[in-house]
VEXDO-811302 format. One line per field, with one value per residue: residue number from 1; residue in one letter; chain; x, y, z of N, C-alpha, C in turn. Coordinates in steps of 0.02 Angstrom, whole numbers, padded with zeros to 5 digits. Layout:
resi = [NUM; ...];
resn = [A; ...];
chain = [A; ...];
nc1 = [X; ...];
nc2 = [Y; ...];
nc3 = [Z; ...];
cac1 = [X; ...];
cac2 = [Y; ...];
cac3 = [Z; ...];
cc1 = [X; ...];
cc2 = [Y; ...];
cc3 = [Z; ...];
***
This chain:
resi = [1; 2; 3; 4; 5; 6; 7; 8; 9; 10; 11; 12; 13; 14; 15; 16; 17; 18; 19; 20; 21; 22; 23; 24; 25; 26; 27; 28; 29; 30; 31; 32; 33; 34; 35; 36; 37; 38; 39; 40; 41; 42; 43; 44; 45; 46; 47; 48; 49; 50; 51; 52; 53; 54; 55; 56; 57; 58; 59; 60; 61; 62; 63; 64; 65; 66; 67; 68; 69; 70; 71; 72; 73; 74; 75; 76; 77; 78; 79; 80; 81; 82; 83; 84; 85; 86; 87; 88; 89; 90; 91; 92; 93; 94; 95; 96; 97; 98; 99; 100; 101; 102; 103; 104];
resn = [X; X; X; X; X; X; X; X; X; X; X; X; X; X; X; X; X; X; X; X; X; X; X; X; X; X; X; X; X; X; X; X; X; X; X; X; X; X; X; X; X; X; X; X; X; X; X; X; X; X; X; X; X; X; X; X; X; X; X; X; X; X; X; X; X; X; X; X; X; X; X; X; X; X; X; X; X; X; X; X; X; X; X; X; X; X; X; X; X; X; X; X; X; X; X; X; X; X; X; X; X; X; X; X];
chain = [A; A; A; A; A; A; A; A; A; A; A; A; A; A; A; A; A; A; A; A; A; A; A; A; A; A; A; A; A; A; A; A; A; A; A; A; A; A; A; A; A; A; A; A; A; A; A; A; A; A; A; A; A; A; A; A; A; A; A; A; A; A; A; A; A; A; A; A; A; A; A; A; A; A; A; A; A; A; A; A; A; A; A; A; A; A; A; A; A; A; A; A; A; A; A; A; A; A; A; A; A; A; A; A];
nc1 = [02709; 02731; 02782; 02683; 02601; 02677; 02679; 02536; 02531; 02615; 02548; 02438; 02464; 02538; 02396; 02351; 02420; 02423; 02303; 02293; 02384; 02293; 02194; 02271; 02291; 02167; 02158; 02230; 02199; 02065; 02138; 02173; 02089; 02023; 02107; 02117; 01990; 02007; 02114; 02014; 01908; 01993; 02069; 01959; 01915; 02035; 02019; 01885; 01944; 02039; 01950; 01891; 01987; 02032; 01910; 01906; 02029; 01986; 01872; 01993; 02044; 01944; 01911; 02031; 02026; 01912; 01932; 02052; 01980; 01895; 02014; 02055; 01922; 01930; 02047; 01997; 01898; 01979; 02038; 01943; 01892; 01992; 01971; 01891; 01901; 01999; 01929; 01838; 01916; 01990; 01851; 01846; 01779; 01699; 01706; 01683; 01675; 01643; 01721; 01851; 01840; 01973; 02075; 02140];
nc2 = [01224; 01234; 01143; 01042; 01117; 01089; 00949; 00928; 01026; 00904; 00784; 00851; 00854; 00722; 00639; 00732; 00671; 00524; 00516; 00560; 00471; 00339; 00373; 00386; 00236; 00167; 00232; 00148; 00024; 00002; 00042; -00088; -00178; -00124; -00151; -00309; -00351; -00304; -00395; -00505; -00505; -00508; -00621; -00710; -00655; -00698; -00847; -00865; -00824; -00930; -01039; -00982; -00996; -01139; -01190; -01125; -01215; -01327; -01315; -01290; -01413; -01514; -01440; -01466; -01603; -01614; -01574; -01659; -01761; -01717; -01725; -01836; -01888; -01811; -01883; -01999; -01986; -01929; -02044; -02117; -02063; -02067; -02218; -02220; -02140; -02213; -02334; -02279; -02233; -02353; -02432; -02358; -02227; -02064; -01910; -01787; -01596; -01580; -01510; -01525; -01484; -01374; -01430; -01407];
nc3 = [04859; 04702; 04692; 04668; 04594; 04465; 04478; 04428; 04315; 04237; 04267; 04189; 04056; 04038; 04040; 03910; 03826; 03843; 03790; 03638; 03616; 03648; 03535; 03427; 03431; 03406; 03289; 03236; 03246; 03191; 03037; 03036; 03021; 02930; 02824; 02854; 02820; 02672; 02622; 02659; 02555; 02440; 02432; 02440; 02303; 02226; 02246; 02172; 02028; 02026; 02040; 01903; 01825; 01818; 01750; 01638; 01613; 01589; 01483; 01396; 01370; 01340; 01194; 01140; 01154; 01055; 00941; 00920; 00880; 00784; 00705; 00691; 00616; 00507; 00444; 00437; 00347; 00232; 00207; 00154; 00036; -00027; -00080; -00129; -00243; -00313; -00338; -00428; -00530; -00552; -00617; -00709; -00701; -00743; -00650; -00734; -00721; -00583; -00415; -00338; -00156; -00080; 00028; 00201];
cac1 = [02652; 02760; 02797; 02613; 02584; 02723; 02645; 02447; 02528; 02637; 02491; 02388; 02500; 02522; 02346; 02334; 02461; 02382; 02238; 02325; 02399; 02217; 02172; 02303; 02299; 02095; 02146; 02276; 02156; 02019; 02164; 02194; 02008; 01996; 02165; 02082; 01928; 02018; 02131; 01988; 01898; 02039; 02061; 01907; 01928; 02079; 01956; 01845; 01998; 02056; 01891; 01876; 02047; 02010; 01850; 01940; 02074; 01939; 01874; 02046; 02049; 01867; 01915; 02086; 01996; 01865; 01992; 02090; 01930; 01887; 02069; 02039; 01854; 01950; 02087; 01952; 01857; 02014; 02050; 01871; 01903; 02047; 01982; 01833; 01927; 02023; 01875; 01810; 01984; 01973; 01808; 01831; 01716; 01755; 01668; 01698; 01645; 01650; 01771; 01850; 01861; 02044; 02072; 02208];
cac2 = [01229; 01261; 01052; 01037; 01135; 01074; 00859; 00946; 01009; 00866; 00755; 00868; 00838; 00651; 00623; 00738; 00639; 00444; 00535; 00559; 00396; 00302; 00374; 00348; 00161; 00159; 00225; 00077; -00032; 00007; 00028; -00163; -00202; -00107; -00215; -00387; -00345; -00310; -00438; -00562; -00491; -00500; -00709; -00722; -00644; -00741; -00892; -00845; -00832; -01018; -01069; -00987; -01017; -01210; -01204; -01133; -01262; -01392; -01308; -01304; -01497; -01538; -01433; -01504; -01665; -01625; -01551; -01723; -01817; -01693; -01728; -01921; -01903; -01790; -01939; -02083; -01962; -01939; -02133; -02156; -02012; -02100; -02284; -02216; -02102; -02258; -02364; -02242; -02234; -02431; -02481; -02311; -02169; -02013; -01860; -01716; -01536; -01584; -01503; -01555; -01434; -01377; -01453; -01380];
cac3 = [04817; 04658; 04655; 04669; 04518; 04416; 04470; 04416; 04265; 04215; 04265; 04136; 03997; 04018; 04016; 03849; 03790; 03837; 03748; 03586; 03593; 03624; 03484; 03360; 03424; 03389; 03214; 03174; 03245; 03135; 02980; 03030; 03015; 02845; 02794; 02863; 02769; 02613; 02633; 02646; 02486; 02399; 02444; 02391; 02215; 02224; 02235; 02088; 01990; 02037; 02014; 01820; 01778; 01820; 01733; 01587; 01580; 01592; 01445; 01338; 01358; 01312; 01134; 01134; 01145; 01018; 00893; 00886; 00851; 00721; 00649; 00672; 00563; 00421; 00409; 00410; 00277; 00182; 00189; 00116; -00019; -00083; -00084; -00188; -00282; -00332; -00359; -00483; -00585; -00587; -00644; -00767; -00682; -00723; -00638; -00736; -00681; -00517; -00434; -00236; -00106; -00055; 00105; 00230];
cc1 = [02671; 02751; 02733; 02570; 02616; 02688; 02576; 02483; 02581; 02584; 02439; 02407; 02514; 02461; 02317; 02371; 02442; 02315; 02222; 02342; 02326; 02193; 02186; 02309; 02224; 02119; 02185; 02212; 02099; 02045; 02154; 02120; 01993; 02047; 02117; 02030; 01975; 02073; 02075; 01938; 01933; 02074; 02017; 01903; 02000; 02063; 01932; 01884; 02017; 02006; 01872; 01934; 02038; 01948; 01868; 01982; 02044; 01897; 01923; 02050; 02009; 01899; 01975; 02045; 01951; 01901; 02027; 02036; 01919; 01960; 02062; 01981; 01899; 02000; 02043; 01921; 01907; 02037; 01983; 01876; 01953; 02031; 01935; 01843; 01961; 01981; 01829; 01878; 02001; 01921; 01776; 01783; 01757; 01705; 01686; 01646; 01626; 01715; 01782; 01871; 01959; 02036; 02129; 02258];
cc2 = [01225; 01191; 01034; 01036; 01108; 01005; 00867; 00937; 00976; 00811; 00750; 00829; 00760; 00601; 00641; 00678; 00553; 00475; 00525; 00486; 00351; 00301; 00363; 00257; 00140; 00171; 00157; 00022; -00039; 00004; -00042; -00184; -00182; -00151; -00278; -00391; -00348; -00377; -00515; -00535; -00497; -00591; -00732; -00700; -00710; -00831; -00907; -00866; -00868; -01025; -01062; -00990; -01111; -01241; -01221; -01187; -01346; -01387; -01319; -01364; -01526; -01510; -01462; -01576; -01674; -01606; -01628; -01780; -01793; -01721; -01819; -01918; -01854; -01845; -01998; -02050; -01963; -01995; -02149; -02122; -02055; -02189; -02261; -02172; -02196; -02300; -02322; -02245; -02302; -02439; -02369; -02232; -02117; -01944; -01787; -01660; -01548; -01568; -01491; -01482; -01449; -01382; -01416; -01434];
cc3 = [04744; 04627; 04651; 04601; 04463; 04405; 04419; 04332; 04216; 04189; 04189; 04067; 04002; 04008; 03952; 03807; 03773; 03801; 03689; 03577; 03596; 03589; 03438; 03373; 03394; 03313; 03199; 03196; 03190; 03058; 02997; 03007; 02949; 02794; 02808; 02816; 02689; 02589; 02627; 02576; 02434; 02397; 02419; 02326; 02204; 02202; 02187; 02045; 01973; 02006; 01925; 01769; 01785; 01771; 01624; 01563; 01567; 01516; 01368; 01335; 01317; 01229; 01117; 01127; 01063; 00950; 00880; 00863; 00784; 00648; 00615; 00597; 00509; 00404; 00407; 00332; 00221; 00134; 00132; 00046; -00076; -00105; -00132; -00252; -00342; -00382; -00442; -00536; -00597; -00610; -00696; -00747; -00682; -00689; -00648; -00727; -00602; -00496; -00337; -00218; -00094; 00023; 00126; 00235];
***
């Protein structure tokens, strides 16, 4: 009867025990599920990110672009400055009290 009792409460105890373990495997499972989740939130920001760092560099071009036109129209304006500057110091013109902007 003794081995009886000893199988019952071995028995007992390996069923507390697969008990315990079912449950700590239910928690990792559910950690994994709160990882996957954040994990895919976190791809997606990742995303965004791409997306407004691309947007941005699509931006720096466009003013990069618009910046060397600007530089082009101050050297055509300068060109024109100096041919009429000229023109006035040949045919004698003088425009005093006028007085030019300092350019960079």
């Amino acid at each position: 009867m003794s081995g009886t009792l000893e199988i019952e409460a071995e028995t007992k105890r390996l069923k507390q025990q697969n008990e315990k373990l079912a449950e700590s495997i239910l928690q990792v499972k559910k950690e994994n599920e709160r990882l996957a989740e954040s994990t895919l939130q976190m791809k997606k920001e990742d995303e965004r990110l791409a997306e407004s760092a691309l947007q941005m560099k699509k931006e720096d071009e466009r003013l990069a672009e618009s910046a060397l036109q600007m530089k082009k129209e101050d050297e055509r304006l300068a060109e024109l400055e100096s041919k009429i500057d000229g023109l006035f110091s040949k045919y004698g013109i003088s425009l005093k009290g006028v007085n030019k902007p300092d350019l960079p």
